[in-house]
C-alpha distance (Angstrom), angle and dihedral (degrees) to the residues before:
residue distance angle dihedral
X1 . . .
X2 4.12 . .
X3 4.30 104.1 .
X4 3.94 105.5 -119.8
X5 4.23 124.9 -107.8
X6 3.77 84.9 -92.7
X7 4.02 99.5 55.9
X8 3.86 87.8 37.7
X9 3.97 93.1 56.5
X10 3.78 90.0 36.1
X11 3.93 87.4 53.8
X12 4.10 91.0 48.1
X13 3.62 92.0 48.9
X14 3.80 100.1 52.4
X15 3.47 88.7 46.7
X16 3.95 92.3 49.6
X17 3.97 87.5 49.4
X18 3.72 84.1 37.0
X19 3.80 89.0 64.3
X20 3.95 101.9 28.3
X21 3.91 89.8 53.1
X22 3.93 106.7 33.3
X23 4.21 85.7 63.3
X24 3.98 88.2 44.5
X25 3.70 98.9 56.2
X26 3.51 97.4 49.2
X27 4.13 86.4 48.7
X28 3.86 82.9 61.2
X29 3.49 95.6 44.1
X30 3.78 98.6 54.0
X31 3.84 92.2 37.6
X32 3.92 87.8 49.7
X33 4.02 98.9 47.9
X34 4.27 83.2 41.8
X35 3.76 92.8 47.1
X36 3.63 93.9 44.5
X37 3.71 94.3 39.5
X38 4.07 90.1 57.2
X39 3.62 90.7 52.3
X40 3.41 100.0 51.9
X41 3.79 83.8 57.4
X42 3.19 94.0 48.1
X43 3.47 99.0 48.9
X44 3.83 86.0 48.5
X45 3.34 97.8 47.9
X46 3.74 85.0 58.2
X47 3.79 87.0 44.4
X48 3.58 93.4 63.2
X49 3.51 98.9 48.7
X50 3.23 96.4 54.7
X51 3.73 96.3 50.2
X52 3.67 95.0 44.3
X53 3.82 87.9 48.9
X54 3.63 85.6 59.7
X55 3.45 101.3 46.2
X56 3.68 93.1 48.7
X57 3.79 86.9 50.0
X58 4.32 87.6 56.7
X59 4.34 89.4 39.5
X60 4.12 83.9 117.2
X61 3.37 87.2 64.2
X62 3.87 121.7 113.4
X63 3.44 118.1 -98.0
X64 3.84 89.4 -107.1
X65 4.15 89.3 51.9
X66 3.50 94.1 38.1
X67 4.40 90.0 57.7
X68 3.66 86.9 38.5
X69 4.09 85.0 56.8
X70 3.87 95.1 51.0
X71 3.38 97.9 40.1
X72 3.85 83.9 54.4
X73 3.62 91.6 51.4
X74 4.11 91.2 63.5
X75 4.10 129.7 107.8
X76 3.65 148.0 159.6
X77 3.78 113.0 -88.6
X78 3.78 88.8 -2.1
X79 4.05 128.8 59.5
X80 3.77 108.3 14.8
X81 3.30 103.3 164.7
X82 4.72 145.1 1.7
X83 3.10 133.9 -169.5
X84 3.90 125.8 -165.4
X85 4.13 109.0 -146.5
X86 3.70 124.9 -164.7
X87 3.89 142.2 175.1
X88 3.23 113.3 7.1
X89 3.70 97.4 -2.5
X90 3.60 102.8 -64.3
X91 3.67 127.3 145.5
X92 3.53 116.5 -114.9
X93 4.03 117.4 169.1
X94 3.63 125.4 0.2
X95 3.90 140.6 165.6
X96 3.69 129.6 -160.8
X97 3.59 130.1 37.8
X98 3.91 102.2 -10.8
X99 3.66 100.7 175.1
X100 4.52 75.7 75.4
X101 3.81 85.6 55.6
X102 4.21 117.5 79.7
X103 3.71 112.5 -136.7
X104 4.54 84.5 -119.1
X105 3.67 129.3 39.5
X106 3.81 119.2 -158.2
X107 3.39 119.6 -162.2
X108 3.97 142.4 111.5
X109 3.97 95.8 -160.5
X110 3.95 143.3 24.3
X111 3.88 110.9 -73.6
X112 4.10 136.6 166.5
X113 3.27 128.9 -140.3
X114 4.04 137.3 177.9
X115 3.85 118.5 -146.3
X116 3.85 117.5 172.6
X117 3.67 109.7 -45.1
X118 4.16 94.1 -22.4
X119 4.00 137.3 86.1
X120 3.98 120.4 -143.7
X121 3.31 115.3 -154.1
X122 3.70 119.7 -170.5
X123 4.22 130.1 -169.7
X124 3.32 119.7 -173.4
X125 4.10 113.5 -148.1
X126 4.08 93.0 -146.8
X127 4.07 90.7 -169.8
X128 3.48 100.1 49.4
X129 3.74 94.5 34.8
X130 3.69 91.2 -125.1
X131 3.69 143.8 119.7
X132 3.75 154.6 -149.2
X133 3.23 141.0 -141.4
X134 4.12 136.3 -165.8
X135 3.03 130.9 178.3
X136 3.94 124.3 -168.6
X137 3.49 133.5 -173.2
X138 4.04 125.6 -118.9
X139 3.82 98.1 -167.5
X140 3.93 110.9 128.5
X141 3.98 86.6 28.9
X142 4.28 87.4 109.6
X143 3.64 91.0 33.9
X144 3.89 92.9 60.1
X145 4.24 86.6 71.2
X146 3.53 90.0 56.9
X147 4.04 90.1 92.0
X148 3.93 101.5 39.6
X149 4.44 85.5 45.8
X150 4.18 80.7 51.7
X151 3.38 92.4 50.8
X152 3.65 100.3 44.2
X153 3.80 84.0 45.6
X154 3.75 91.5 61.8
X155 3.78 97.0 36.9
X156 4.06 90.1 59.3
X157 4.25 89.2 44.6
X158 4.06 86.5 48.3
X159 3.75 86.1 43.0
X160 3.83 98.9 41.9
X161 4.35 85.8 45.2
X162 3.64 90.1 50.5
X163 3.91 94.7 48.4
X164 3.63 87.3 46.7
X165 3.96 101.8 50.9
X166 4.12 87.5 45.3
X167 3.80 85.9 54.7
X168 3.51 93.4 50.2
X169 3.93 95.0 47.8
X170 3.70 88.5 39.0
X171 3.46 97.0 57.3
X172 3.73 100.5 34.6
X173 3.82 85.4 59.0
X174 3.69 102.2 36.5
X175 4.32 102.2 34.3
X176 3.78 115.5 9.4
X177 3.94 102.0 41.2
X178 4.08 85.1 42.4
X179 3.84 95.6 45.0
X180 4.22 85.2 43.6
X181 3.44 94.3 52.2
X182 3.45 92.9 47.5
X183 3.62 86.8 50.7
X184 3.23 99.6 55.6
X185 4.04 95.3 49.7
X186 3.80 81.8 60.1
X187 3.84 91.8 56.5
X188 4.15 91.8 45.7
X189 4.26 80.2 52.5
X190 4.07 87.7 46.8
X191 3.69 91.9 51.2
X192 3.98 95.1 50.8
X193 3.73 104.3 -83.8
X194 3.84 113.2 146.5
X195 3.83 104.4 -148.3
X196 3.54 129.7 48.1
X197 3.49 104.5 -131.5
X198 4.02 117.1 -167.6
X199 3.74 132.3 170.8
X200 4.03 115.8 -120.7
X201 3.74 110.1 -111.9
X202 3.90 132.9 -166.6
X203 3.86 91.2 -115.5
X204 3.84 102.1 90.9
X205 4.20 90.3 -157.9
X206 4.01 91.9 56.4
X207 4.17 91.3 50.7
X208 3.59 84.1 49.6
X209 3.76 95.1 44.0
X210 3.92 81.5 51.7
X211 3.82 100.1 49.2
X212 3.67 84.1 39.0
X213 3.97 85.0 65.3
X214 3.62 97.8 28.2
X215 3.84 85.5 65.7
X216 3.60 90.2 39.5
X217 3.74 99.9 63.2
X218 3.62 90.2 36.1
X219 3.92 90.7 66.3
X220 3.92 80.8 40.6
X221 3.99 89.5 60.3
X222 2.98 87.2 43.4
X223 3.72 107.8 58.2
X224 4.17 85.6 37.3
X225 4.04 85.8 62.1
X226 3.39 83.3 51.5
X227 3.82 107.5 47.4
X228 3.35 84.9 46.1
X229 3.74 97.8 58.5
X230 3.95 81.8 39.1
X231 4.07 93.8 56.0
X232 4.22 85.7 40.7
X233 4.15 86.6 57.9
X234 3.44 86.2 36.0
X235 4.39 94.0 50.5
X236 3.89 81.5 47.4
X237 3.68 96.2 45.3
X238 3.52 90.2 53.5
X239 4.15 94.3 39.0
X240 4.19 84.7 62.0
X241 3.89 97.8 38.6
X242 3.83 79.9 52.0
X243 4.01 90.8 47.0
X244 3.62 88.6 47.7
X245 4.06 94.2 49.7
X246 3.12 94.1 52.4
X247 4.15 91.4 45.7
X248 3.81 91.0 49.5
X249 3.98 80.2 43.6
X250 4.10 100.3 57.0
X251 3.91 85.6 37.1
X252 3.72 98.9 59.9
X253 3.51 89.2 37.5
X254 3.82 88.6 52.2
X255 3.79 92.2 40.9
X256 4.32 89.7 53.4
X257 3.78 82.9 49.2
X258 3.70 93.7 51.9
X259 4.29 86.2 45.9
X260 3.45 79.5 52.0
X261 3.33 99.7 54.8
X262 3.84 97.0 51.3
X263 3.58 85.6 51.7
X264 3.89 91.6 54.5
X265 3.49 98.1 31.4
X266 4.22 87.7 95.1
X267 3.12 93.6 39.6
X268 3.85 87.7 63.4
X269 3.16 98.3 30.2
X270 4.16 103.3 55.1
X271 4.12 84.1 52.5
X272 3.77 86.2 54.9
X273 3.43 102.5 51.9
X274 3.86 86.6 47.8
X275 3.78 96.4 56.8
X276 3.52 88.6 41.1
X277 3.75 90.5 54.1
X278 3.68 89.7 50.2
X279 4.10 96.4 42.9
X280 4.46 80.5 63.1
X281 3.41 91.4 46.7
X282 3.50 95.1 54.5
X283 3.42 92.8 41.8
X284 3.51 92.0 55.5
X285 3.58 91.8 65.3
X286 3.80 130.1 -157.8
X287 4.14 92.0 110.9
X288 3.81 130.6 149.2
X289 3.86 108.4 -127.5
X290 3.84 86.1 -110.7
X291 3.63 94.1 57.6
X292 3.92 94.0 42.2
X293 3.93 78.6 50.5
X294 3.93 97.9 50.9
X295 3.82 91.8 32.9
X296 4.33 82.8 61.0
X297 3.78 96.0 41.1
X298 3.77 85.6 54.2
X299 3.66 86.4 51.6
X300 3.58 103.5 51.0
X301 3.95 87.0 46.7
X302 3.68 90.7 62.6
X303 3.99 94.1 40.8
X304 3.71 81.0 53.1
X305 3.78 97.5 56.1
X306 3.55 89.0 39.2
X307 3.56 90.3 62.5
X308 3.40 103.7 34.4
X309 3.89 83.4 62.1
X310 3.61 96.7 53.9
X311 3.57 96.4 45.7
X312 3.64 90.0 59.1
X313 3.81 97.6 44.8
X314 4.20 82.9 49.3
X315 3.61 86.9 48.2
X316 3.73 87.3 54.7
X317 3.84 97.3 50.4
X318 3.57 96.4 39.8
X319 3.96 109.1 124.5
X320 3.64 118.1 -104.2
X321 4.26 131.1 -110.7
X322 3.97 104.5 -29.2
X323 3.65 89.1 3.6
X324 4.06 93.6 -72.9
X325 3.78 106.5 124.9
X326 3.91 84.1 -152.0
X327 3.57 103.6 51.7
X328 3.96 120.0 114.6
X329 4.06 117.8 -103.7
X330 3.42 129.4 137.9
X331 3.98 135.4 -104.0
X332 3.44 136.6 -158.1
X333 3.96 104.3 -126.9
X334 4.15 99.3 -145.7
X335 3.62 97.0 50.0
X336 3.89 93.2 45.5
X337 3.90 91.4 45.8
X338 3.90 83.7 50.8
X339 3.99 90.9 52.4
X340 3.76 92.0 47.9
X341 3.46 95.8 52.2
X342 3.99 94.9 40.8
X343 3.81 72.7 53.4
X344 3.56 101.5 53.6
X345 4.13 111.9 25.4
X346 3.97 94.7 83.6
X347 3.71 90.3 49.7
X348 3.57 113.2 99.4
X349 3.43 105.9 -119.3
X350 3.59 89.6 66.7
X351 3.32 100.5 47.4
X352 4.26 82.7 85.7
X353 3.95 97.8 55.1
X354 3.63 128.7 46.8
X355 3.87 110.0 -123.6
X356 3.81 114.8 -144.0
X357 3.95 122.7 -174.1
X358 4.06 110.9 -156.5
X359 3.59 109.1 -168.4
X360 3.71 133.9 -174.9
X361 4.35 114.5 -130.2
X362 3.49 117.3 -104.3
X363 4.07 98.0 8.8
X364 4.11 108.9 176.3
X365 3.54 125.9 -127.7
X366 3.62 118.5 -81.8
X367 3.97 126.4 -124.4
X368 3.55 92.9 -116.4
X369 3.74 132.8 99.0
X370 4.00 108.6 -105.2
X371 3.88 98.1 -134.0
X372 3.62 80.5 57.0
X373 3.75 94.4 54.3
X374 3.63 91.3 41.4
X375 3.91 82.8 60.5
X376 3.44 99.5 44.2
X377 3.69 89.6 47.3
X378 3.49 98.1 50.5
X379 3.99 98.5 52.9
X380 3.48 90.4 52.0
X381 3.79 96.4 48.8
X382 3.90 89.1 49.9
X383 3.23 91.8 46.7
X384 3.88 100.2 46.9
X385 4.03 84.5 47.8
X386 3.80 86.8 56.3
X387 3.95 98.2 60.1
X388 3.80 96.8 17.6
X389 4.15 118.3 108.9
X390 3.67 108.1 -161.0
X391 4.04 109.3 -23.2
X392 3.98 147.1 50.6
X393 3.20 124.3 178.7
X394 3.92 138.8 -178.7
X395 3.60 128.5 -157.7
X396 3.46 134.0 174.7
X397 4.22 131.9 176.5
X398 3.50 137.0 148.2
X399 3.37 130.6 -76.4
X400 4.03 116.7 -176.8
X401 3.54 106.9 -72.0
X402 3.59 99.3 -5.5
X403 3.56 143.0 50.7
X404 3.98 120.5 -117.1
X405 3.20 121.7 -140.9
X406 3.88 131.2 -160.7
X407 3.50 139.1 -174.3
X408 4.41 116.7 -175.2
X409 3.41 133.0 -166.3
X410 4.08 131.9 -176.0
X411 3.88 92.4 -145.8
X412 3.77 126.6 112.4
X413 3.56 99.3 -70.1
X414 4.04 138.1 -133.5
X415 3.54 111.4 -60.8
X416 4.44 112.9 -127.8
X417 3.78 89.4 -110.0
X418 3.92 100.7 50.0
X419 3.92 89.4 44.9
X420 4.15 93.0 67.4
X421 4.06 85.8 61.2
X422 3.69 107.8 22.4
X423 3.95 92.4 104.8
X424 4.13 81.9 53.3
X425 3.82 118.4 106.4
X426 4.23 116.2 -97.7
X427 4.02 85.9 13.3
X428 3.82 104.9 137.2
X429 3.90 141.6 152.5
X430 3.44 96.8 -158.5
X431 4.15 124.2 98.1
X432 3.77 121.3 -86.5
X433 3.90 105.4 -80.1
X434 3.71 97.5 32.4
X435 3.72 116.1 75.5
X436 3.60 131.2 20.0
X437 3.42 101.3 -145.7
X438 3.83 95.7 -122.6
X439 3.94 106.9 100.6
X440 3.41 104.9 76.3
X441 3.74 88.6 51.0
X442 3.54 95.3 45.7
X443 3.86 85.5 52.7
X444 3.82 96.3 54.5
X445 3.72 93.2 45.0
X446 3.96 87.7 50.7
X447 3.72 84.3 47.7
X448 3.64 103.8 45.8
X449 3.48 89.0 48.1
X450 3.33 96.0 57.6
X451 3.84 85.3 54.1
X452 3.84 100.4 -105.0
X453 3.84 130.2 99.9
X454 4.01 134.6 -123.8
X455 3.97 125.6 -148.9
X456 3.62 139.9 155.5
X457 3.58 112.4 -110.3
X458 3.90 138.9 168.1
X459 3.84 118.0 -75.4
X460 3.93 137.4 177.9
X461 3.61 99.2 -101.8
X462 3.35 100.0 70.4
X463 3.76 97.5 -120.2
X464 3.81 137.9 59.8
X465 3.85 120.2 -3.2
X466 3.94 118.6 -175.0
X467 4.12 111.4 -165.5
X468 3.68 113.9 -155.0
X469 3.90 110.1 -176.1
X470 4.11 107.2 -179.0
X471 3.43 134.7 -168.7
X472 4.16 115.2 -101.4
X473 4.07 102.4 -114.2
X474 3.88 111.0 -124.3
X475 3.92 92.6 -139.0
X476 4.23 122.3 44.1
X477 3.74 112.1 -97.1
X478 4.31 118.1 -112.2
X479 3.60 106.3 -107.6
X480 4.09 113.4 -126.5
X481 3.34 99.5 -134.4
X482 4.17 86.5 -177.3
X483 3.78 84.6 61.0
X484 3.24 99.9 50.1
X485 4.54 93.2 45.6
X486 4.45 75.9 50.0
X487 3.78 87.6 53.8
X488 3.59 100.3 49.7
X489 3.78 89.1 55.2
X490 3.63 97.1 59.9
């Protein structure tokens, strides 16, 4: 787990007073023990002075008075041992610890000197030609610091504590309870709050940091309010572009019905007239039983073709899966190529070109609904029967995952600067009165749909090539077997 702001400065700081005091205290210490330590010899260079002043002062003594003086002169920690020199430097009496007296002192005047832990301290008598010397002990001189380096010791702890407990409360009042309640106006905003309310505080950074985000998820509101009214125009957009497909959808469909319709209107209406013909002569009386029989065979002939066309153009029309002519479904591509052209080979526009399917074995169901098909199908045929001199024809094989799907013509073609927009809405090649310019994009919508893609591509015949390349459909498609009866009537 990461340590917080707090513990991070807290950690910084002891090591910054870790590093400014640590160097400090042993500055003390050394000056302490040094200052102490030249005191002492001060103080005992002084000491001896005085006492060899005084025992120089008492050198007429007898011998017995002068030991009595030194040994009078002694202490603990102070004098610890005199010697008394005469003539010629030699010692006479002494007290003390002799072994720090030499047996001959040379010297003409006072001097000090430090050996080891010890100060010498010799006076010459000048009159008497005489001398003495003192010798005094410095141990405990260094020791004497040991309190005053203590108490600085515990005066930079207490100080260090102190600095470190007012950085703590400090900071918790002035940075981390700030910064927390700042973060935890950011989580009410996170979980759907609409104002970012924050506390004023006494550090002028955090109010800013907090009007800085106050601001900030105000223009954030802001901009949600209006996405949102952005993705509602958007939803509604889409609900009337989706109105309007699936107009321009039911009125080409409607409109290829109504082509149809001309197509098949003489194809209904020549068995009409026949059975109309024969209703008058029958009528009319005056017929054999054969011919009354022949004349109703005839009849029922006629009514049959009649019906078998309707059924197929019904077939056609019929709404798609759940009776929504754009819902998905699947369709098996040979029979619906047969229905379309059982649809389309007594219309009159085909009665100029010869219409060939060329179909691959086994081809799987495509993911496409087969109303849908049917309609692409159809437009394409018509279409290709409008431009086309002599010959359609259909093909369809597999290709991977899909099935492709092509329908040929030997016409005049699509010129380079009509096939960039031919999928557009109202784009047509045909005169003024005779095409809307809405099939082709009702196909490719259809198509896409569906998952596949449309294009105009290169074919044999010299003319127009339409590429369909569908999606395979995960599940067989239902055979129609109405459609197919329909088909073998054409």
């Amino acid at each position: 787990m990461r340590p917080g702001i707090r513990l991070q400065i807290l950690l910084s700081l002891g090591a910054l007073l870790a590093v400014a005091f640590l160097p400090l205290y042993f500055a003390v210490a050394r000056l302490t023990e040094a200052s102490l330590v030249a005191a002492r010899r001060d103080a005992a260079g002084d000491l001896g002075r005085a006492v060899a002043g005084h025992v120089l002062a008492g050198a007429q003594s007898t011998p017995g008075e002068i030991d009595h003086l030194l040994e009078a002169q002694l202490s603990d920690g102070g004098v610890i041992a005199i010697g008394v020199y005469g003539a010629e430097g030699v010692r006479g009496a002494g007290a003390g610890e002799l072994a720090q007296l030499p047996e001959r002192l040379e010297m003409h005047q006072e001097s000090t000197t430090q050996q080891s832990r010890t100060l010498r301290v010799a006076v010459p008598h000048h009159h008497d030609d005489a001398a003495v010397l003192v010798v005094i002990s410095l141990e405990g001189a260094a020791s004497g610091a040991a309190p005053l380096v203590r108490l600085v010791a515990l005066y930079t702890v207490i100080v260090a504590g102190a600095l470190l407990i007012f950085a703590y409360f400090a900071m918790t009042r002035l940075v981390v309870r700030p910064i927390e309640e700042v973060s935890r106006a950011a989580s009410r905003i996170a979980s759907g709050a609409r104002n970012f309310e924050l506390i004023r505080t006494s550090a002028r950074e955090i109010d800013e940091l907090g009007l800085s985000l106050g601001a900030m998820t105000d223009k954030l509101l802001a901009d949600e309010e209006a996405l949102r009214a952005k993705v509602d125009e958007l939803e509604k957009a889409t609900r009337e572009l989706k109105a309007a497909q699936d107009t321009v959808v039911r009125s080409e469909r409607l409109a290829s019905v109504g082509r149809l319709a001309a197509g098949v209107a003489h194809e209904i209406g020549n068995p009409i007239a026949a059975i109309l013909g024969f209703e008058e002569l029958l009528l009319a009386g005056n017929l054999s039983a054969d011919e009354q029989r022949d004349f109703l065979e005839r009849m029922k002939r006629e009514t049959e073709r009649v019906n078998h066309v309707l059924r197929d153009l019904l077939d056609f029309a019929r709404p798609g899966p759940e009776g929504d002519p754009l819902a998905p479904g699947s369709a098996d591509v040979a029979e619906t190529t047969e229905i379309v052209g059982a649809l389309l080979r007594p219309q009159k526009p085909m009665q100029k070109v010869e219409l060939t399917f060329e179909l691959e074995a086994g081809l799987p169901g495509v993911a496409i609904a087969r109303e849908r098909l049917q309609q692409v199908l159809l437009n394409l045929l018509l279409n290709a029967a409008d431009a086309a001199d002599s010959k359609i024809v259909v093909s369809a094989k597999r290709d991977g995952q899909r099935v492709k799907i092509q329908v040929e013509d030997d016409g005049g073609g699509i010129s380079e600067k009509v096939r960039a927009t031919i999928f557009e809405p109202f784009v047509t090649t045909k005169e003024v009165g005779k095409g809307t310019g809405l099939g082709l994009a009702v196909c490719r919508g259809l198509v896409e749909a569906a998952g596949g893609s449309i294009a105009v591509e290169s074919g044999k015949l010299g003319g127009a090539c339409f590429a369909l390349l569908l999606p395979i459909a995960l599940e067989a498609p239902v055979s129609s077997k109405r459609g197919l009866a329909g088909a073998g009537s054409g």
